[in-house]
N, C-alpha and C positions, 0 to 999 in steps of 0.2 A: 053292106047292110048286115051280113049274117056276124061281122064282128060285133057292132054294136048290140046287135040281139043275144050276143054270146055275152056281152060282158053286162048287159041288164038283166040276165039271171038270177034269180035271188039266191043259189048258192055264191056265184060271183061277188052279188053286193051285201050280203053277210061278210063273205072272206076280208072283204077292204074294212068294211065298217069296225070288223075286227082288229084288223091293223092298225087302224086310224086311232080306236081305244086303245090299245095296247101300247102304239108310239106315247099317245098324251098320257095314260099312266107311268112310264120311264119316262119320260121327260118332267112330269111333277115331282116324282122321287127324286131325280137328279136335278134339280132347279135349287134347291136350298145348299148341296153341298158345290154347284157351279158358282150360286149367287157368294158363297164362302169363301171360295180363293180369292174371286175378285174384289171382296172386302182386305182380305188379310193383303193382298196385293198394294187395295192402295192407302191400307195403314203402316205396311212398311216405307211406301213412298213417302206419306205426310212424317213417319216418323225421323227418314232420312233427309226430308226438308229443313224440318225443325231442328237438327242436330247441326245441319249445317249452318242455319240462321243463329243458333244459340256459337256455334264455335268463330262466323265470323264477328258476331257482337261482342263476344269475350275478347277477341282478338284487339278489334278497334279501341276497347275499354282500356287495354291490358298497355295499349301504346302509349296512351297518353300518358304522359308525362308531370310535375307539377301535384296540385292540387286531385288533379284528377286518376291519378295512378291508382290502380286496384290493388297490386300488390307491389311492396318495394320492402327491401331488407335495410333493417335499421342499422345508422352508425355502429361499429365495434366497440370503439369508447363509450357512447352513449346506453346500450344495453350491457357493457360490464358493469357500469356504473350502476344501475334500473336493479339489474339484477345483484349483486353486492347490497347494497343498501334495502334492498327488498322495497325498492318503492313500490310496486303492484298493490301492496296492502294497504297500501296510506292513499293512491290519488285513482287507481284504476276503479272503475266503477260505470254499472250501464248511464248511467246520467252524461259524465265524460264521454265516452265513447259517441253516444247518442250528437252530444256538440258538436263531437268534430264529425261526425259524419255531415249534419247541420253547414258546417264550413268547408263543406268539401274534401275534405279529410281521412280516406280510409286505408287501410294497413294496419300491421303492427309498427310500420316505422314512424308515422305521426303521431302514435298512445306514447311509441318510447322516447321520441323526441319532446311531447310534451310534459311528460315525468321529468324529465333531465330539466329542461329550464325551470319547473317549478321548483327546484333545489337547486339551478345554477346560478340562476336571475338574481336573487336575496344575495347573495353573495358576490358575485360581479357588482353587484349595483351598490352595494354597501362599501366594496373596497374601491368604488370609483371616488364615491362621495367622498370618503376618509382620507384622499390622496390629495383631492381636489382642496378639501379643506385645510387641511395642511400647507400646502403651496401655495394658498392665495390667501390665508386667512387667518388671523391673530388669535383665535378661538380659545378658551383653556382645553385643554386634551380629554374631559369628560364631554364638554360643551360638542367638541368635535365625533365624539364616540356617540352619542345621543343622535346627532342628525344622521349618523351613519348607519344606528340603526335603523332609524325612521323610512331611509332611503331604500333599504334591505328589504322593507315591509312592505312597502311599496312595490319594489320590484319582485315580492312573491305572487302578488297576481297580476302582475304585468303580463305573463302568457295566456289569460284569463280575457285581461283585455283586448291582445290580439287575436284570438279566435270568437270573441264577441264582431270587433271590428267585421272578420273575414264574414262571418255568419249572417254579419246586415248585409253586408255588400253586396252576398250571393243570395240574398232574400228580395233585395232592393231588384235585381236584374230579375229575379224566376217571375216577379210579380209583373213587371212593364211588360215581358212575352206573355204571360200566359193567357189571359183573357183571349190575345189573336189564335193563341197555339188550340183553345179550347172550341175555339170554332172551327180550326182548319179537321183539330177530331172527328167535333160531330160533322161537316161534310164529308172525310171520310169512310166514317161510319154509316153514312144514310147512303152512302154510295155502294154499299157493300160490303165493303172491305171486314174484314176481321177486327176483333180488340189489336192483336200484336203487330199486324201489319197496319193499322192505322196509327198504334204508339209510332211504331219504326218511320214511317211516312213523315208524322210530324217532327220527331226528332231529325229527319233530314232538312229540314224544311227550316225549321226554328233557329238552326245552327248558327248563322249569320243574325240574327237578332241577339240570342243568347245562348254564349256555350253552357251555363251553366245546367238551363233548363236540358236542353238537346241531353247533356249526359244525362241526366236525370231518367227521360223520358228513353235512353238506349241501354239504361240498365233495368227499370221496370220491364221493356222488351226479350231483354235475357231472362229476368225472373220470370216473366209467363211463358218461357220456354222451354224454363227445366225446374221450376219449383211445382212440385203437386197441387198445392193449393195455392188455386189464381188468387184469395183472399190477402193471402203471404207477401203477394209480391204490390197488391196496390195500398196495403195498411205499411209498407216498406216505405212507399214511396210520399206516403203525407209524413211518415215519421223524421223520412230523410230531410224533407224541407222544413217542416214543421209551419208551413204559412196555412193560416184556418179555409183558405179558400180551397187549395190543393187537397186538404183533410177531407169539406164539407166533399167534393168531387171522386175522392178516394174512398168516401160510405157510400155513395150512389151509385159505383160501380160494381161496389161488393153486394149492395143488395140488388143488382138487375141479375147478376148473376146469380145469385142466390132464388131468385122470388121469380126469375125468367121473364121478368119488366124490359122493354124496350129499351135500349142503353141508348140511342138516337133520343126519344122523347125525355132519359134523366140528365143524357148532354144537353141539352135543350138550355133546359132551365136551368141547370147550375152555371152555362156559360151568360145568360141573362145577367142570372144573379152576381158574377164576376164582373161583371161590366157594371154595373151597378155599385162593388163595391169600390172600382176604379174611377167612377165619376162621383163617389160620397167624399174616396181619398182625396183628389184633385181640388173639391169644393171646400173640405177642410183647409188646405195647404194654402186658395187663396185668399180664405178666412185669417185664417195666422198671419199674412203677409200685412198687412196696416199697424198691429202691433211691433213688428219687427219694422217695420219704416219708421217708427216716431221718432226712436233715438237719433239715428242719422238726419233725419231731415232737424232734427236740433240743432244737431252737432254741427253739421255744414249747410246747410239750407238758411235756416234764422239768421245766420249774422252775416251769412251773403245780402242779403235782403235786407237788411239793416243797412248796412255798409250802401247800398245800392241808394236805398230811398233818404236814408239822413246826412250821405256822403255829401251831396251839391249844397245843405243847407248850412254845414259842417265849415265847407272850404268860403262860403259866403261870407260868414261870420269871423273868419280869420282874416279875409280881407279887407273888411270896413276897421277891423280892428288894425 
């Protein structure tokens, strides 16, 4: 009893009450520079995250091989040549550049390989024809000179054509996954997840449907890893493909980010809208199909069917006769 009456003293319960102030004053002081570290703590973590998401993504970019190769050192013959002739001035240009990326295409070594054929092609292709002509052909020697040019002409944008070709192909596949790829997004995005770890998720994901998108979708992942402006790396990514649907998706994401809109509700609707443009396509394609059946069903249909119904009355008539 006599402790308790000791310590309900009012000098006693001053002395604490002072304490108690005194702690929670140092303790508010120090609360901003404790809450501090353990910020700087864990942006150095998220920054060493990110460094290593961006080094194994470069890495995986960096293997592939092919089409998809980031960087690759161009033939020696074919950059003495680039460079002697100074072709850069005559065919390099953002437009170029812009295609082949379009087709998969990026380095210096596919700019200077396709410099070289748009000056080798015309020429191969001219002294095929003129050889050809010669060896199989009675032609007079002007007659023969004429087609050879023709042929030379021709084969100057022959590399024009092949990177047209490539550029549908890889258009033709980013389009068949994407509509799926744009949904499996927004569930990973309403799920939580981050922009870059839901790119990286579906780029996993998509790879067995199409490599082409998958790369697509693991290099935009690099870009929001170490480009400043996220704007950079998804106005990259509709430039790279260049398909309007990819683009309309690639401003919706620039302006959530920008305007702090829901990127779940702009996923939303834009993958609506992608499905939509996928069943407009579809609907065309089997609109086109009955003009493309008419010839054939002429060509082989009709006189099967002739042959069929006039054939018994055909062999009748040969036999009374």
């Amino acid at each position: 009893m006599d402790t308790v009456f000791a310590l309900m003293q009012p000098q006693v319960v001053v002395t604490v009450l002072a304490a108690v102030a005194a702690f929670a004053t140092a303790l508010t002081v120090l609360m901003p520079v404790l809450n501090r570290d353990r910020l700087d703590a864990r942006m150095q973590v998220m920054a060493t995250e990110r460094d290593k998401m961006r080094a194994a993504r470069l890495a995986d970019l960096s293997k592939k091989d092919g089409q998809g190769r980031l960087r690759s050192t161009p033939k020696g013959f074919m950059q003495e040549i680039v460079d002697r002739f100074n072709l850069r001035s005559v065919f390099d240009s953002e437009e170029v550049r812009d295609r082949l990326k379009m087709a998969g295409l990026r380095g210096q070594a596919p700019l200077v390989t396709y410099m070289f054929f748009r000056v080798a092609m015309p020429v191969i292709v001219a002294i095929l024809a003129f050889a050809y002509l010669l060896l199989d052909h009675d032609y007079p020697i002007i007659v023969n000179l004429g087609l050879a040019l023709g042929a030379g002409y021709i084969g100057f944008y022959l590399p024009n054509f092949f990177i047209q070709n490539l550029v549908q192909r890889r258009q033709t596949s980013i389009k068949d996954a994407f509509p799926d790829s744009l949904d499996m997004l927004l569930i990973c995005v309403q799920s939580g997840m981050s922009t870059e770890a839901a790119f990286q998720k579906v780029a996993g994901e998509v790879g067995a449907t199409s490599l082409e998108l998958a790369e697509e979708l693991s290099l935009t992942t690099a870009e929001l890893s170490y480009l400043q402006d996220r704007r950079q790396a998804f106005e990259n990514l509709g430039k790279r493909t260049g398909i309007p649907g990819i683009k309309a998706v690639a401003t919706a994401l620039i302006q959530a980010e920008r305007y702090g809109t829901p990127v779940g509700q702009a996923l939303r609707v834009m993958a609506r809208e992608n499905r939509d443009m996928r069943m407009s396509e579809a609907e065309k394609k089997a609109a086109a199909l009955p003009p493309k059946l008419t010839v054939p069903m002429i060509v082989f249909f009709l006189p099967v069917l002739f042959v069929v119904i006039l054939g018994p009355a055909i062999i009748q008539v040969f036999n009374y006769q």
